[in-house]
C-alpha positions in Angstrom: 14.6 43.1 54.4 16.6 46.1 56.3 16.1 49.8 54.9 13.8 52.0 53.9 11.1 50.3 51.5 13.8 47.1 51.0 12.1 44.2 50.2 8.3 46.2 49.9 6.2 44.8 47.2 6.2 40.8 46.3 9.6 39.3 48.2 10.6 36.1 47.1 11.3 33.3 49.4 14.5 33.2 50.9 15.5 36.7 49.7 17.4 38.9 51.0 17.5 43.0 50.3 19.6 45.3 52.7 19.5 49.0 51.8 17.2 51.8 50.9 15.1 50.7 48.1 16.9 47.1 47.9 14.7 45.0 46.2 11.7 47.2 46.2 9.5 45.6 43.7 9.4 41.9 42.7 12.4 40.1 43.9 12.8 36.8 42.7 13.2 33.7 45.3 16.5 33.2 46.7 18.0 36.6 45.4 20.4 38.8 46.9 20.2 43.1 46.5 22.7 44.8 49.2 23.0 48.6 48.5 21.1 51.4 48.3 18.3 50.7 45.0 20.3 47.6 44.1 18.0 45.1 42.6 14.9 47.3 43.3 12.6 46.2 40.1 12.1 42.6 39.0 14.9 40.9 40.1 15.2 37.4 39.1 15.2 33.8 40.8 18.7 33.7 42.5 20.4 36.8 41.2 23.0 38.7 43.1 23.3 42.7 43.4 25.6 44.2 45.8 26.4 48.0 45.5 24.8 51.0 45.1 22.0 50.7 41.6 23.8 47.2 40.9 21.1 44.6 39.2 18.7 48.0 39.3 15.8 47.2 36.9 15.1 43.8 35.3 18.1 41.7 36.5 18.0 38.2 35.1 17.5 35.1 36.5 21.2 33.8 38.1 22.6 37.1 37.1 25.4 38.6 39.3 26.0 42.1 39.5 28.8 44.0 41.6 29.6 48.0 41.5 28.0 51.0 41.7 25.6 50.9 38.8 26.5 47.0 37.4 24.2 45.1 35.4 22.0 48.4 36.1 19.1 48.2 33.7 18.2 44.9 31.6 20.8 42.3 32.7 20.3 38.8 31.0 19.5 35.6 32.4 23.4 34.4 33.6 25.3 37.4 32.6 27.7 38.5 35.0 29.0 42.1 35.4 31.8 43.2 38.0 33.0 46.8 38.1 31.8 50.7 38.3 29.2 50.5 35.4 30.1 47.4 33.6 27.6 46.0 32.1 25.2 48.7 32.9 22.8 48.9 30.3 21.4 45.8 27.9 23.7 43.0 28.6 22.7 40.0 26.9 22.0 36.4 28.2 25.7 34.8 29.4 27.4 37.6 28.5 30.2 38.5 31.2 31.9 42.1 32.1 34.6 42.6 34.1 36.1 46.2 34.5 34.9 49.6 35.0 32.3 50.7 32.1 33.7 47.1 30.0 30.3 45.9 28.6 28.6 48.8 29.6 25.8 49.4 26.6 24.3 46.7 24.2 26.6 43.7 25.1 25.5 41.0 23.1 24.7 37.1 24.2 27.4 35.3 25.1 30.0 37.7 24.4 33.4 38.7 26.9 34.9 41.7 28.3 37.0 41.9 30.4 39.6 45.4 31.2 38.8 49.1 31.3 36.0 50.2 28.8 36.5 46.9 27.0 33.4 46.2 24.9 32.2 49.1 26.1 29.5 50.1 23.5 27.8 47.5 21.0 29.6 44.6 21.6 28.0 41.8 19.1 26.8 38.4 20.5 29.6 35.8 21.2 32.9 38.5 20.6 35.8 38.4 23.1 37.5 41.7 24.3 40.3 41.7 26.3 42.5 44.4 27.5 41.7 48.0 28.2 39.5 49.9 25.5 39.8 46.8 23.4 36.6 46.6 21.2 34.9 49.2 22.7 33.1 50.5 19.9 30.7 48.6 17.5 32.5 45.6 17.8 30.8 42.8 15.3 29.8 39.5 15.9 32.2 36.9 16.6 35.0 39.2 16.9 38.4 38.9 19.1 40.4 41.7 20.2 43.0 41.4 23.3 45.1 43.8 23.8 45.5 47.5 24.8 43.2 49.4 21.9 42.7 46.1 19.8 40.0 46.5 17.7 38.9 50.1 19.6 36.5 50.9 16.9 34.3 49.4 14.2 35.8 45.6 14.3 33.9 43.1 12.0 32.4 40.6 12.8 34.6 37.2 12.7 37.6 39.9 12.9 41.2 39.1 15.1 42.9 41.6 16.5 45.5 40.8 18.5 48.6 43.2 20.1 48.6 46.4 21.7 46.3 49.0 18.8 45.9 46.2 15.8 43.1 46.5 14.2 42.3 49.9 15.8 
């Protein structure tokens, strides 16, 4: 541990926290918190924060987090989250953001996004956004959208939108 109360209160084994506040409280063996308050509160067995608030609170077991504020606050158990604030708040188990704020509150289990603001708020369990602001509001179970503003708002669940505004 290398910063200012990094690595202070119950360290796992092999774990590694480099920053102020890095893995402050209950970091999970063989995890990995690089940036100032990344992965500071229960971090889980083998998950990965790197930047600044990444993984922050309650980061999931084999969770990855990378950006200033990714997988911030409640990231599931496998979920993945790459980008300024994707996947910042309540991303569920396997559930995988890629793209600033895509994923960024409520992303359901198992569910995708990937491009700018894609599945950006309520994004139901197992639904696949691709493309920027494609189902990025209260987008139902199920659901596909790819493509620029597919599905931006209110998509069913089960619902396809595919090309650049359908189903908007």
């Amino acid at each position: 541990a290398i910063g200012n109360q990094a690595g202070q209160t119950t360290q796992g084994t092999n774990s590694v926290a480099v920053g102020n506040a890095a893995g402050t409280t209950t970091q999970g063996a063989s995890a990995t918190a690089v940036g100032q308050a990344a992965g500071n509160s229960n971090q889980g067995v083998s998950a990965v924060a790197v930047g600044r608030s990444a993984g922050q609170t309650t980061q999931g077991e084999y969770a990855v987090a990378v950006g200033i504020s990714a997988g911030s606050s409640n990231q599931g158990n496998l979920a993945v989250a790459a980008g300024y604030y994707a996947g910042y708040g309540t991303q569920g188990t396997s559930a995988v953001a890629i793209g600033r704020s895509s994923g960024e509150s409520s992303q359901g289990a198992n569910s995708v996004a990937t491009g700018y603001l894609a599945g950006q708020t309520t994004q139901g369990a197992s639904a696949v956004a691709v493309g920027p602001s494609s189902g990025r509001t209260t987008q139902g179970t199920q659901a596909v959208a790819v493509g620029y503003y597919a599905g931006n708002s209110a998509q069913g669940g089960s619902a396809v939108s595919v090309g650049q505004q359908a189903g908007q």
